[in-house]
Legacy VTK file of the C-alpha trace (Angstrom):
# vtk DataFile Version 3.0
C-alpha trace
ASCII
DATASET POLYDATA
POINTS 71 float
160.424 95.485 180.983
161.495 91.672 181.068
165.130 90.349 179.810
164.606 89.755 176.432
162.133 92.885 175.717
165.165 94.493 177.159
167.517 93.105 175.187
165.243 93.719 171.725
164.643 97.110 172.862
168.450 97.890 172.852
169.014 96.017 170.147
166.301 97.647 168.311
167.656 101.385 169.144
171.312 100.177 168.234
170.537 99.835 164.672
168.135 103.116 164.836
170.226 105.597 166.473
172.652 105.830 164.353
169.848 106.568 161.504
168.294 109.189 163.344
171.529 110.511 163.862
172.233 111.119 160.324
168.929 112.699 160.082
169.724 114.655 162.608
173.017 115.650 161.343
171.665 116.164 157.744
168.283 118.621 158.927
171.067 120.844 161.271
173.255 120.921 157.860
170.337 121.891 155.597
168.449 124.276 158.058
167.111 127.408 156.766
167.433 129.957 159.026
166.328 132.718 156.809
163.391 130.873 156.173
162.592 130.059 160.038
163.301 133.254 161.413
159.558 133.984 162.653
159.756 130.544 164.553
163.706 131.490 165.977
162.354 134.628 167.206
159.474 133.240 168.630
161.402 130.683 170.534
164.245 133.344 171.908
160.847 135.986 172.721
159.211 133.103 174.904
162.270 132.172 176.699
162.906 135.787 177.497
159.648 135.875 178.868
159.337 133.017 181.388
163.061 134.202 182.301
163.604 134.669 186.129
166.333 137.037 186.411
169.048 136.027 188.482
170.219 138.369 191.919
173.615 136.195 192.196
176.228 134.336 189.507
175.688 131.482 192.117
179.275 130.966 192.691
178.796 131.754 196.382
176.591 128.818 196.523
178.732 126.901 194.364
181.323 127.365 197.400
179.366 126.699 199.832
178.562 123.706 198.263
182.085 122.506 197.706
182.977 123.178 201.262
180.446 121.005 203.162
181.098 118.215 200.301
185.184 118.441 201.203
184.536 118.949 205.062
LINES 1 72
71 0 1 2 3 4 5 6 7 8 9 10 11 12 13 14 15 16 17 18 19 20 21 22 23 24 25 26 27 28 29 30 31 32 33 34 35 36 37 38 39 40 41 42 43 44 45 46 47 48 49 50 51 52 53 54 55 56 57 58 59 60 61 62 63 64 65 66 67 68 69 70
């Protein structure tokens, strides 16, 4: 992308994000969960499914990694 496609591109999404924001905001005020229960299930089934089940909290990791990065 050149300089001033850039800059259009940026100036473009300044002036829409905030829009899409309060689209956002208003379709997460006015959501029907009643209504889109089948769909909420069938999101929380699928992710159970593909789920790898963890054999550590990874905190030992976590350590390990802090060590060799303050070493």
């Amino acid at each position: 992308m050149n300089e001033p496609s850039s800059k259009a591109w940026a100036e473009h999404w300044g002036k829409v994000g905030p829009k899409l924001e309060a689209i956002r905001r208003h379709e997460l005020r006015n959501f029907d969960h009643q209504r889109e229960r089948a769909a909420i299930d069938a999101l929380l089934e699928m992710a159970v499914a593909h789920a790898v089940p963890r054999t550590t909290s990874g905190l030992v990791e976590w350590q390990r990694r802090l060590r060799k990065l303050y070493s």
